[in-house]
N, C-alpha and C positions, 0 to 999 in steps of 0.2 A: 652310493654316491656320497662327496662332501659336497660339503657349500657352503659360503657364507651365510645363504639366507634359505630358509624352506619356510612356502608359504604352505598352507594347507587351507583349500578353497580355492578355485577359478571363478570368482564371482566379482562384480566394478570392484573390492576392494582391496582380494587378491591379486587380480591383474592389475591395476594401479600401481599397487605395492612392486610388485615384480619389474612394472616397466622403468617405475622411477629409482628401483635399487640397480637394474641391470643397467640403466641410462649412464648410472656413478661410477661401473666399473665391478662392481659387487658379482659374484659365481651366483645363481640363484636357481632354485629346484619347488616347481609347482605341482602338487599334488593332488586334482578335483577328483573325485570320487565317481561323477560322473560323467558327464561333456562339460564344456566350460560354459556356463550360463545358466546350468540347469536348473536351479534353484530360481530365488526371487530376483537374483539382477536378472534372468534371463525371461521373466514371467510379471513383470511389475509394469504400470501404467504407461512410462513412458516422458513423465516428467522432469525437466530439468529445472528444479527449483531452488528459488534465493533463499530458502526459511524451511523450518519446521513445521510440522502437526500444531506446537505451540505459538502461539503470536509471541512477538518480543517480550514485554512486560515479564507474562509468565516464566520467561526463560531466566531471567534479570533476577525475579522475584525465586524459583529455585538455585537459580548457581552462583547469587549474591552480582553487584554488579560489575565488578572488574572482569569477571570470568562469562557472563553472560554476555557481557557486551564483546567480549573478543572473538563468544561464538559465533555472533549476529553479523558480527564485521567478514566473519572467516564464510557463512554461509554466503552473503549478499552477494558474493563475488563468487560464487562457488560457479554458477554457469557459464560467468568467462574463463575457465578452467578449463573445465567439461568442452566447448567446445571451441578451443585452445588443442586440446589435445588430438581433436577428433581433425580439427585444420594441418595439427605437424604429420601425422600421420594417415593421416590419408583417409581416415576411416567411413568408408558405405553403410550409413545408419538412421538412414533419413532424416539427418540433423536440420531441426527446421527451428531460426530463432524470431518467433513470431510473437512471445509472452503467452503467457497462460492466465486461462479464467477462472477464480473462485465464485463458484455460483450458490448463490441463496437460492433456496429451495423453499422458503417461508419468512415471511416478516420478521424473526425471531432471524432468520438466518440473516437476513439482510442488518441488522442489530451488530450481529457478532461480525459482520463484513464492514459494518461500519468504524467498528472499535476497532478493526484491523489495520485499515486505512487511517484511523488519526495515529494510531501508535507505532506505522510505517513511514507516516510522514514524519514526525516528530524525529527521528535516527535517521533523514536524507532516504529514505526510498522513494523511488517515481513511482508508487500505485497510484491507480484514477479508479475512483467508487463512479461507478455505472449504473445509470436508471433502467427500471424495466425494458422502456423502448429501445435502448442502445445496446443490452443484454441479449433483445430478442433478434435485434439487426446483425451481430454477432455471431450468438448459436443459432438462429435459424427455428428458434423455438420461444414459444410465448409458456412454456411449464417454467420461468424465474420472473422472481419479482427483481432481481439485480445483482452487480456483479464486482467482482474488485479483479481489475488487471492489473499484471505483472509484466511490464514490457524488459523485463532482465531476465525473465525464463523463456524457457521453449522446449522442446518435445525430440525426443530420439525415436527410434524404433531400438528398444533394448539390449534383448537377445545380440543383434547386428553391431552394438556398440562394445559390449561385451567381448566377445570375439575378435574385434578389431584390438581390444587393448590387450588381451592375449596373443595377436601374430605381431603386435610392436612391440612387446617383449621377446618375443620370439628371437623377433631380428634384430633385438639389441644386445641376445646372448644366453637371454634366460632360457633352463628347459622345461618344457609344459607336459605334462602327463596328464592323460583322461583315463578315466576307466582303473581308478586307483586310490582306490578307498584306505585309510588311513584307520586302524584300529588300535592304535598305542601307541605315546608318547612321553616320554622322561630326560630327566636331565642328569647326568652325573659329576653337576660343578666344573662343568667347561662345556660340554658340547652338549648338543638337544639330539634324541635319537625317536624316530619315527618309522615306524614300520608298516605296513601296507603289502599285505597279500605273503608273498617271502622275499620282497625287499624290503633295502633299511638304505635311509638317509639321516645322516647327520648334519649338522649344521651350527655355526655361530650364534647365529640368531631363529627364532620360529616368530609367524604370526599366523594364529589360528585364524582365518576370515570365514567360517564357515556359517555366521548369523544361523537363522532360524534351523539352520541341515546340521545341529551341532553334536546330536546325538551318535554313540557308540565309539568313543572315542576313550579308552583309558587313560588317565594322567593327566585330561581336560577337566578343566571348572565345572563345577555345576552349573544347568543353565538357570541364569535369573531371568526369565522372559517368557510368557506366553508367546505360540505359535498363534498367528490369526491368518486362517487361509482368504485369498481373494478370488475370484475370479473375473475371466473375460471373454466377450464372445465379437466375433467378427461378422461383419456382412457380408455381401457376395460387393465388388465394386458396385459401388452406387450412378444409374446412370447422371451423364453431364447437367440434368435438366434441376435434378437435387443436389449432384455436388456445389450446384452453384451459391445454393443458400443454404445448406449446414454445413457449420461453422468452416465461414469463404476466407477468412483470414489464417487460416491456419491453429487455429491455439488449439493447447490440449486445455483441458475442464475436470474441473472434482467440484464437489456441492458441499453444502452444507449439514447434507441429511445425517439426524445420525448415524445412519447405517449409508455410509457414503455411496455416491456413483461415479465412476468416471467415464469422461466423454475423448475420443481423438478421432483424427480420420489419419490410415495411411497413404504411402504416396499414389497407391494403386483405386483409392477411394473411398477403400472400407473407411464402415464408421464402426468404432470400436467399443463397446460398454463394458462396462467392469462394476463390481460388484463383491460384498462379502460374502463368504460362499466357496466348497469344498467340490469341483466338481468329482472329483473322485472318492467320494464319501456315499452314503446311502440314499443325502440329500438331492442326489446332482441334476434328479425332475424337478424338484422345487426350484432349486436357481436358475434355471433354462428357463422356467414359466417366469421367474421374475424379470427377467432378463428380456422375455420377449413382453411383459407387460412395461415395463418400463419405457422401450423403446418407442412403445404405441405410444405413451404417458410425453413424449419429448416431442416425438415427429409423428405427430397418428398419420404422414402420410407412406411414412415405412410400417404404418403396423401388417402384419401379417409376412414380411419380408423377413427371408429364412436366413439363419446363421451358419456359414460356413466355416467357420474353425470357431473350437473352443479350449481356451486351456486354465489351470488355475496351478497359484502358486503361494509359500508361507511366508509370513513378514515377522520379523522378531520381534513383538511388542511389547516394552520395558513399562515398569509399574509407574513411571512416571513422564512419559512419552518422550524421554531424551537419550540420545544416543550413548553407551557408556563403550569407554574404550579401557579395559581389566587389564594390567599387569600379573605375571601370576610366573612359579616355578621360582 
């Protein structure tokens, strides 16, 4: 196949790529290695978030202030995007825009929630720093001393979201291949050529989106990034009598621990924990026991209440928690 554009990776960034080149008019050829999603867009929390791992300052403070400020401007707005996209096209992903909770985990945490909140408001964000009592009315649990809401995020179900931005590319012209792993790529001063299994696509243009799945790939960059595995475990739906009181607004949650936790409930009830942690490593009884002490640790009135799906996935994590976007060939 030719094309203008070959992306390699099905993952939010490939399929983004894909949908807004094939939207232009652009021939475009998507190569995921394995179903589309399968990596970390298809395995990650679930957050639709205005900002980075970094609070602003830090951001400002590495990439000097014209360029930091442009990113801060470009994230803030980034969930009216996100579900923008998910409204033109129709997408089934339990797009719920309800804000999200940063939750302290300790007075130290609540510290660093507070510096968040004055150097958010200072740049026009709507955060509101939350006392213990309003924290616990919230999540339904008295384990935070308090919280920083974000009422410009909200929560997807991923994997669903994923896939939605792959069949709107679809039906804007692009073509999608799964199960089509990509082991060589070169360029010979006009066109890019990639191969995969015993086909070959050429192309105008390549973007590699493969983050953390980046390995085996000839004629690709070396990767500058640790892999950091997460995982996550789901509940059985929870009956009505506790979905009432954990977390009744909706929001998804990360903490401030340093070995972080995340909180969501899907549309179905589960309540969803995530956690650092390899389930398919030698570790994966360790993180299941952490997982179910934790959950006791939030809501001891779910302790003992069994996990019915688990899964775990890799985040690409850069030596200075910012996202780098490589030119290269």
């Amino acid at each position: 196949i030719q094309a203008d554009l070959l992306v390699i990776g099905g993952g939010f960034t490939g399929c983004s790529a894909a949908l807004e080149a094939a939207q232009i008019g652009a021939s475009v050829v998507v190569l995921e290695a394995r179903t589309i999603g399968h990596g970390g867009s298809g395995r990650n929390v679930g957050l639709v978030n205005a900002g980075l791992w970094l609070p602003p300052d830090e951001i400002t403070k590495k990439l000097g202030q014209d360029a930091g400020t442009r990113l801060i401007d470009a994230l803030s707005v980034a969930p009216d995007l996100v579900f923008r996209i998910i409204e033109t096209h129709g997408i089934d992903c339990e797009a719920t825009r309800n804000g999200t909770l940063h939750l302290a985990h300790a007075p130290s945490g609540l510290k660093e929630l507070e510096s968040r909140f004055r150097q958010g408001n200072r740049i026009g964000a709507p955060l509101q720093l939350l006392d213990a009592g309003e924290t616990a009315r919230r999540t339904g649990s008295r384990a935070f001393v308090g919280g920083l809401f974000d009422p410009r995020a909200g929560t997807v179900q991923p994997l669903a979201y994923c896939r939605g931005l792959a069949q709107a590319a679809r039906s804007a012209g692009a073509q999608v291949f799964e199960n089509s792993g990509v082991h060589e790529i070169s360029h010979d001063g006009a066109l890019w050529t990639a191969r995969a299994g015993d086909h070959t696509v050429r192309a105008r243009h390549l973007i590699l989106a493969t983050n953390a799945y980046a390995d085996g790939i000839a004629g690709a960059p070396t990767r500058e990034f640790v892999p950091v595995l997460f995982s996550q475990f789901a509940t059985a739906p929870l009956p009505e009598v506790l979905r009432k009181h954990i977390l009744p607004g909706g929001e998804g949650c990360w903490d401030t621990d340093p070995v972080m936790s995340s909180l969501r409930i899907d549309r179905d009830g589960r309540l969803i924990i995530g956690g650092v942690g390899n389930l398919d490593g030698p570790g994966a009884g360790i993180h299941r026991k952490w997982a179910a002490r934790k959950l006791a640790q939030f809501y001891p009135d779910l302790g003992g209440v069994a996990f019915e799906h688990a899964w775990s996935g890799a985040i690409a994590m850069t030596r200075d928690h910012l996202p780098k976007v490589l030119s290269f060939g």
